[in-house]
N, C-alpha and C positions, 0 to 999 in steps of 0.2 A: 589541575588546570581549570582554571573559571576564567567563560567566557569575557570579555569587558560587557558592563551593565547594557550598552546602545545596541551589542551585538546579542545580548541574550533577549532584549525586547523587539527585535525583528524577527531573529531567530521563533519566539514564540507567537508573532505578528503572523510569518507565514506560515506556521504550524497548524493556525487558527483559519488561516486561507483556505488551507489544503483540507481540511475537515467540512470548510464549507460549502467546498467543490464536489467534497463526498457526500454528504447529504443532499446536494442538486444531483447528483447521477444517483443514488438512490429513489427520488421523486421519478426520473429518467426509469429508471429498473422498474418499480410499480406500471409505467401506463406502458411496457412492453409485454411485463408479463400480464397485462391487461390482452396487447394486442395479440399476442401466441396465445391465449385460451381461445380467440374466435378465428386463431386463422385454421386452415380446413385440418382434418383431421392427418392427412398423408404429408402434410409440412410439417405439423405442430414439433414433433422430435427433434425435429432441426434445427427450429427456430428457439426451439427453447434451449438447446446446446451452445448457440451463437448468443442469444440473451444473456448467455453464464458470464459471456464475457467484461459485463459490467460488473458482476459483482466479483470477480477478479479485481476491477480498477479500483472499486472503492476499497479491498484491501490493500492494495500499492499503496493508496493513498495515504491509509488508516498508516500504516508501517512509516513512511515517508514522515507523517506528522510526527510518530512519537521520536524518530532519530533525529529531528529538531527541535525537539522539548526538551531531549536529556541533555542534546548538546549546550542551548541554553542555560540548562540547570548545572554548568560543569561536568560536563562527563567527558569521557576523551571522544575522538572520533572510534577508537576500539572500542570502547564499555558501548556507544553509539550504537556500531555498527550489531554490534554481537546481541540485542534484545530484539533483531528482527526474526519474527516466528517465520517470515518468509522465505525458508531456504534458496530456493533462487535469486531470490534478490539480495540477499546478506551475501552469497556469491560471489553478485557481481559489485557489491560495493567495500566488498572487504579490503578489496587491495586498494583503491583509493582511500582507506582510514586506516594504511600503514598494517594491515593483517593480511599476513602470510596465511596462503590457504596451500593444503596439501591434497592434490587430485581433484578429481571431481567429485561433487558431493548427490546427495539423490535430489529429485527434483522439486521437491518442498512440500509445506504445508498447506497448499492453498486449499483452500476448501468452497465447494462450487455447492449451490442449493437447486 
C-alpha cells in the first residue's frame, strides 16, 4: 500500500513540522535547565524532575515524526505503528492502525536525562 504522491508530501510536510516544533522545545529545555541550575538549592530536585518533562515531548514528537515518514513512504499504518520505540505510545496508537494489542504492556522506553 503506497500512499498517493499529494498524501506522502504532506504526510512528510508535517513530519518536518513536527521535528521543528522539537527542536524549538529543545531551545525551550536548554534556558530551563539554565533556570534549575540557579534556582535555590532545596527546589533544584524538583524542578529538574518537572523540566524532564520536555524532553519526554520532544520524544513524542521525534516518534510522532517518523510514523509519518514511513506512512508517506508506503508503510501500512501496522509496519507505522510497530517502529514506535515508545511503548506507551505504540499502545495507545496501535488499535487505531488496526493492531490488536494483547493486555497491558510495560510502560515504555522513554528515557528522561
Amino acid at each position: 500500500m503506497h500512499a498517493p504522491p499529494e498524501h506522502a508530501q504532506l504526510l512528510a510536510a508535517i513530519a518536518d513540522e513536527l521535528m521543528g516544533v522539537r527542536e524549538g522545545i529543545d531551545h525551550v529545555e536548554a534556558l530551563v535547565s539554565r533556570l534549575v541550575r540557579r534556582a535555590p538549592a532545596e527546589d533544584r530536585a524538583e524542578a529538574l524532575t518537572e523540566a524532564q518533562a520536555l524532553d519526554a515531548l520532544t520524544q513524542r514528537l521525534e516518534a510522532l515524526s517518523g510514523v509519518l515518514r514511513m506512512l508517506g513512504n508506503g508503510a501500512t499504518p501496522a509496519e507505522s505503528v510497530s517502529r514506535i520505540s515508545l511503548a506507551d505510545m505504540a499502545v495507545r496508537l496501535r488499535p487505531a492502525a488496526g493492531v490488536q494489542t494483547a493486555g497491558a504492556s510495560d510502560s515504555g522506553d522513554l528515557m528522561l536525562f
